[in-house]
C-alpha positions as CSV (number, residue, x, y, z in Angstrom):
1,X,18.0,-13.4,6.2
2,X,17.7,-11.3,9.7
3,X,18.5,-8.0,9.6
4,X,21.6,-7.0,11.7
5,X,21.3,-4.7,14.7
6,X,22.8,-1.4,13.3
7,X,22.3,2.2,13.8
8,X,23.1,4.7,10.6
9,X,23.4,8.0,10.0
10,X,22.6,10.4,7.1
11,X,21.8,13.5,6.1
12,X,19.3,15.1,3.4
13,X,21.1,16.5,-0.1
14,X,20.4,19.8,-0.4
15,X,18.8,20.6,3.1
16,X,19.9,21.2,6.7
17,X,18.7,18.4,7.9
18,X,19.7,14.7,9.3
19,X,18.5,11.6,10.4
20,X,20.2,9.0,12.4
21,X,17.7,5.1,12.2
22,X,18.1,2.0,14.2
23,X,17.6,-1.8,14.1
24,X,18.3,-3.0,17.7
25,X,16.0,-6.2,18.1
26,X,18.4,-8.8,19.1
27,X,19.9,-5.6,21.9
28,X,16.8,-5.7,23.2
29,X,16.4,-8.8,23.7
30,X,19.6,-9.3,25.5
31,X,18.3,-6.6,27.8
32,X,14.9,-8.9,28.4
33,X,16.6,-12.5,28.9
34,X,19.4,-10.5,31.6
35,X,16.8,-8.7,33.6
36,X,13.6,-11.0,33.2
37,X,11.8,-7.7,32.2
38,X,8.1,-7.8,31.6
39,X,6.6,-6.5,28.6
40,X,6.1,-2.6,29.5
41,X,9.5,-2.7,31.5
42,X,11.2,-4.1,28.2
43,X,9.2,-1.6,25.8
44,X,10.6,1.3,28.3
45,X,14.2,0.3,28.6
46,X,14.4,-1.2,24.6
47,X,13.4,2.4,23.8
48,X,16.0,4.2,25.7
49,X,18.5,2.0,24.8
50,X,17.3,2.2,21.2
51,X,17.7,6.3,21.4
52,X,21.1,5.9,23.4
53,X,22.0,3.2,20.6
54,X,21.6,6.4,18.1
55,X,23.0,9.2,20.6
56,X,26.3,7.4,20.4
57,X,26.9,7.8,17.0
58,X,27.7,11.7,18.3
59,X,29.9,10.5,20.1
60,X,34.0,10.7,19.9
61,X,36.2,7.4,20.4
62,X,36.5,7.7,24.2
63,X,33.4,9.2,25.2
64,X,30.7,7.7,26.5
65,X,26.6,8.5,27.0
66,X,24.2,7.9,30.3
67,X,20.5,8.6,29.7
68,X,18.5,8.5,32.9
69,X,14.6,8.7,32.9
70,X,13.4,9.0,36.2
71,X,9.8,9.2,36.7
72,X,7.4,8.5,39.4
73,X,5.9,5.8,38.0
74,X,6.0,2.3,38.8
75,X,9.2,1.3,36.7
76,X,11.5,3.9,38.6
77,X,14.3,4.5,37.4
78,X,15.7,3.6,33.6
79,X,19.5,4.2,32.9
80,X,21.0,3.4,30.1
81,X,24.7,3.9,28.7
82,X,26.3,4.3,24.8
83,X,29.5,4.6,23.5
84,X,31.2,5.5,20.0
85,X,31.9,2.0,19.2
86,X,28.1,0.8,19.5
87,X,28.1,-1.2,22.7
88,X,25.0,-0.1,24.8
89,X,23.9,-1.6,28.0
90,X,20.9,-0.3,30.6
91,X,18.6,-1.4,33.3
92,X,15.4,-0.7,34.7
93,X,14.9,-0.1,38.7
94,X,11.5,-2.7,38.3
95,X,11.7,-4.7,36.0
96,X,8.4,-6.7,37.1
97,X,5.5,-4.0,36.5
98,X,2.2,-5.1,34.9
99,X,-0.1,-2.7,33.8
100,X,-3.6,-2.7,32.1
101,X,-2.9,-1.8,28.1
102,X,-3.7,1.9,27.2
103,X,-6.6,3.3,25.8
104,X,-4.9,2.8,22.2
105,X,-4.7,-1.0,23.0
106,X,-0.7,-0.2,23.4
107,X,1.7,-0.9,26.0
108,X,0.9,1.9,28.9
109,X,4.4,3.0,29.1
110,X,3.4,6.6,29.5
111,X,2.1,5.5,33.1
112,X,4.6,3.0,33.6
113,X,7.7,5.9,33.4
114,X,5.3,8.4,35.0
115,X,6.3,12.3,35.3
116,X,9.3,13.2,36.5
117,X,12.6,14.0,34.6
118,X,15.0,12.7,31.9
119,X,19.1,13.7,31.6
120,X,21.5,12.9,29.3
121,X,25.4,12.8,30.7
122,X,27.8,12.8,28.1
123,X,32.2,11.7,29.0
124,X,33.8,13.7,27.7
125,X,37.3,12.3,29.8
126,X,39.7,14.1,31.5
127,X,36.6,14.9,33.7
128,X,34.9,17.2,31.6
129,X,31.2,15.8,32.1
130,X,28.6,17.8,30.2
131,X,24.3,17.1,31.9
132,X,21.8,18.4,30.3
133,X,18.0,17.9,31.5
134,X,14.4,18.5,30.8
135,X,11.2,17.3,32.2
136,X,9.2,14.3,31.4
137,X,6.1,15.1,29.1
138,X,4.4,11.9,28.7
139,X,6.6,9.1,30.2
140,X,6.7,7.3,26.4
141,X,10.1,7.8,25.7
142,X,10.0,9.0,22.4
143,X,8.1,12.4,23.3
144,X,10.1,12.8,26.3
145,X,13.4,13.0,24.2
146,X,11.7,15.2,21.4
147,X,11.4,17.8,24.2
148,X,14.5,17.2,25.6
149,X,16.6,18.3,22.4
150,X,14.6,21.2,21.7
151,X,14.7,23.0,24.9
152,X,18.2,21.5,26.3
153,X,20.1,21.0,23.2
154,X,17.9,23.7,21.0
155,X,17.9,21.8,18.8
156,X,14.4,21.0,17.0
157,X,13.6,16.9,16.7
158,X,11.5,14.5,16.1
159,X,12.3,11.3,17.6
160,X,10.0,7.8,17.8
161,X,11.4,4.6,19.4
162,X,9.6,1.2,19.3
163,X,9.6,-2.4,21.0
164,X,6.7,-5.2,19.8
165,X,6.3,-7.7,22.8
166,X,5.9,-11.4,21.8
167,X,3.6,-13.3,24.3
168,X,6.7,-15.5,25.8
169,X,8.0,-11.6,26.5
170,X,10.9,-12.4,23.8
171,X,11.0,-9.5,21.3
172,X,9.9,-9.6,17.9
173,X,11.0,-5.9,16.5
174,X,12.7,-2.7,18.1
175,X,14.1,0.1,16.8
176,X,13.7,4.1,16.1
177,X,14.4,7.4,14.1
178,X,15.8,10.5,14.9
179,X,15.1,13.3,12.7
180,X,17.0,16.6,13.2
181,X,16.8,20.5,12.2
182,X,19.8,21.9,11.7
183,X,20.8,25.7,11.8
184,X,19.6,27.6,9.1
185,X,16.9,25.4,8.2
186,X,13.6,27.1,7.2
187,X,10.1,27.1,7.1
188,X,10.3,24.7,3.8
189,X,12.7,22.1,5.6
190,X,10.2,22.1,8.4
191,X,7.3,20.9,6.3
192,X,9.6,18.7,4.2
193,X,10.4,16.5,7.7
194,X,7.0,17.2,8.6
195,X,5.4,15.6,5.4
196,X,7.9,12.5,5.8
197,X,6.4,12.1,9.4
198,X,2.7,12.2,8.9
199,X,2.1,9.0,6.8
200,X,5.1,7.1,8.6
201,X,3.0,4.6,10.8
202,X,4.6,2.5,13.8
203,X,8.7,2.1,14.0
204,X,7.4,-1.8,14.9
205,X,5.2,-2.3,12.1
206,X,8.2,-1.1,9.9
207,X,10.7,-3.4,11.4
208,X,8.5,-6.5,12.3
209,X,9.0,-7.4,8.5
210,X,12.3,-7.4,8.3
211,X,13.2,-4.2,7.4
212,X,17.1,-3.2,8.5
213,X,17.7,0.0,9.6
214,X,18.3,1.4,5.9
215,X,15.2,0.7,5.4
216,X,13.5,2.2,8.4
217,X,15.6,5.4,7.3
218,X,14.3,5.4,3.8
219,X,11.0,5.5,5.1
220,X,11.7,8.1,7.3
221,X,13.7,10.5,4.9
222,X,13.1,9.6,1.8
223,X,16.7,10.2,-0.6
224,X,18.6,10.6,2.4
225,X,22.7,9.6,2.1
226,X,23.9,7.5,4.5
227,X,27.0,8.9,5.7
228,X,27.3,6.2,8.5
229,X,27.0,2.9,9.1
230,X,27.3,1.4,12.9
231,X,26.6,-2.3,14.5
232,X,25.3,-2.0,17.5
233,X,25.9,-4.9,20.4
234,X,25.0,-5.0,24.2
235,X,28.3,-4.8,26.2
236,X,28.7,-4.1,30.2
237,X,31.9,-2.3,31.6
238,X,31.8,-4.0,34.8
239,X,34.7,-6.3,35.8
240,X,36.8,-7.6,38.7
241,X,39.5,-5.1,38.9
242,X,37.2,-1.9,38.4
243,X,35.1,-3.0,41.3
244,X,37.8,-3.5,43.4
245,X,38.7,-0.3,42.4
246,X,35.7,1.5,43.8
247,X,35.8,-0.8,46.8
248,X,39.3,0.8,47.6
249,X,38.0,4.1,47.1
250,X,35.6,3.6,50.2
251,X,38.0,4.1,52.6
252,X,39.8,1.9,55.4
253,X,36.9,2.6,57.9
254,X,34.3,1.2,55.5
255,X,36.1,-1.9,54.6
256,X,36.7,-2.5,58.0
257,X,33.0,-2.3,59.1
258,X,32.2,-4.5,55.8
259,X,34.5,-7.4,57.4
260,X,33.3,-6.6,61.3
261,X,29.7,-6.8,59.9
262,X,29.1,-9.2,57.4
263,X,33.1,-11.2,56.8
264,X,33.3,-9.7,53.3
265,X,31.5,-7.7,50.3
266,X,29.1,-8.8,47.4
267,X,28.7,-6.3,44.7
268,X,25.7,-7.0,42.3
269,X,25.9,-4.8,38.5
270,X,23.0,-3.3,38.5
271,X,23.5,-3.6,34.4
272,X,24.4,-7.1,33.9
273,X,23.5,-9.1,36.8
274,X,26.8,-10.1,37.5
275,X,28.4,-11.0,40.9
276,X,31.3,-10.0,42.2
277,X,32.1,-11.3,45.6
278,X,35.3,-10.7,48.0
279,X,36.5,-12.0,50.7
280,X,37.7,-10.3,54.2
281,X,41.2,-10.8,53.0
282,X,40.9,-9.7,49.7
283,X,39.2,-6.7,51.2
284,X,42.6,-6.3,53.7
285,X,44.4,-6.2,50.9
286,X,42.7,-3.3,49.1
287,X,43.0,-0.9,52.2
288,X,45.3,1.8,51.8
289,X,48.4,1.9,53.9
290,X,48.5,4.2,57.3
């Protein structure tokens, strides 16, 4: 039987220290078939989405994640959104970027991202927005966000995402770990986490044999007690009414040039695909009243 997509979380008896581990194959490739990403965009974006897929379970009922990488590399942008309830979409600016394999026979992704920076928006509602940043270190995801809680969240990590590429560019395993420090922790817990680490091999080679999540976290921190236990689906916000929402919220003077200039509006989600056109009357009808 296939292991589901599912995210848990758990901490270590006895220590201050917890682990969240994901399973988010058939997530990822979701992401693949609705963008047509090649295999470095889809090992870039699966591992963000992976990370944001494990992010969320920080998360209260209503609020919601946005990871952006933005490097200067060839992929451009990557954004990606969480919530509580495990529904995580994303995108990738270029989805169509080929690159010779790295020096490791890997996936170049570390080029592919490029330098640059990485933030992390958590909705809170009732606009309270909390953005945290840090810079890129090696564009490969799993580094990058390693950094990025210990010197914006100070909170010391170790993180590892994975995505293994078939040759049809379907995907075949994806997943990853966080592993966190928590206050008060000493030198002890430090080379407890650090001993679980060294021998752990690939997140893909892990989960290519079926392993679920459990499993992955077992490896990861052995003994740990999963407090948590999360599905995780892909799931885009965007519909009719919203649009026409933020459409409205342009102004009379910008409708009216969109029906002067071109007799209406399409609006394209840049996370799904999905098209949402309107006509000049529709667009009339959305103006605010003088």
């Amino acid at each position: 039987m296939t292991a589901e997509d599912v995210v848990v979380r758990a901490t270590v008896p006895g220590r201050p220290v917890r682990g969240f581990a994901c399973r988010t194959t058939e997530l990822v490739n979701t992401l693949q078939r609705l963008h047509g990403t090649w295999p470095v965009a889809t090992a870039a974006l699966g591992r963000t989405a992976s990370i944001g897929a494990m992010m969320g379970m920080l998360l209260k009922d209503a609020e919601r994640l946005t990871l952006q990488v933005d490097g200067d590399g060839p992929l451009g942008k990557i954004v990606v959104d969480a919530d509580a309830a495990g529904h995580v979409r994303g995108y990738v600016e270029h989805p169509h970027v080929h690159l010779p394999n790295n020096a490791l026979g890997k996936l170049d992704v570390g080029t592919a991202v490029g330098r640059g920076m990485l933030y992390v928006m958590r909705d809170m509602g009732l606009r309270d927005v909390y953005r945290g940043s840090a810079e890129l270190q090696t564009g490969e995801i799993g580094d990058d966000f390693t950094y990025y809680f210990a010197v914006s969240e100070q909170t010391p990590s170790a993180v590892g995402a994975g995505v293994l590429v078939d040759t049809d560019h379907s995907v075949l395993a994806a997943g990853g770990f966080i592993v966190q420090l928590m206050p008060g922790h000493t030198e002890a817990d430090v080379e407890m986490v650090e001993q679980c680490l060294a021998g752990l091999g690939s997140v893909t080679d892990i989960l290519k044999t079926g392993a679920s999540a459990e499993d992955l976290l077992e490896r990861v921190l052995p003994g740990a007690k999963v407090l948590e236990r999360r599905r995780v689906m892909y799931r885009c916000t965007c519909e009719r009414d919203r649009i026409a929402s933020v459409l409205r919220s342009l102004g009379r003077a910008e409708l009216e040039g969109m029906i002067r200039d071109q007799g209406g509006a399409e609006v394209v989600c840049h996370f799904c695909n999905s098209r949402y056109t309107f006509t000049a009357e529709e667009l009339s009808a959305l103006m605010p009243s003088e």
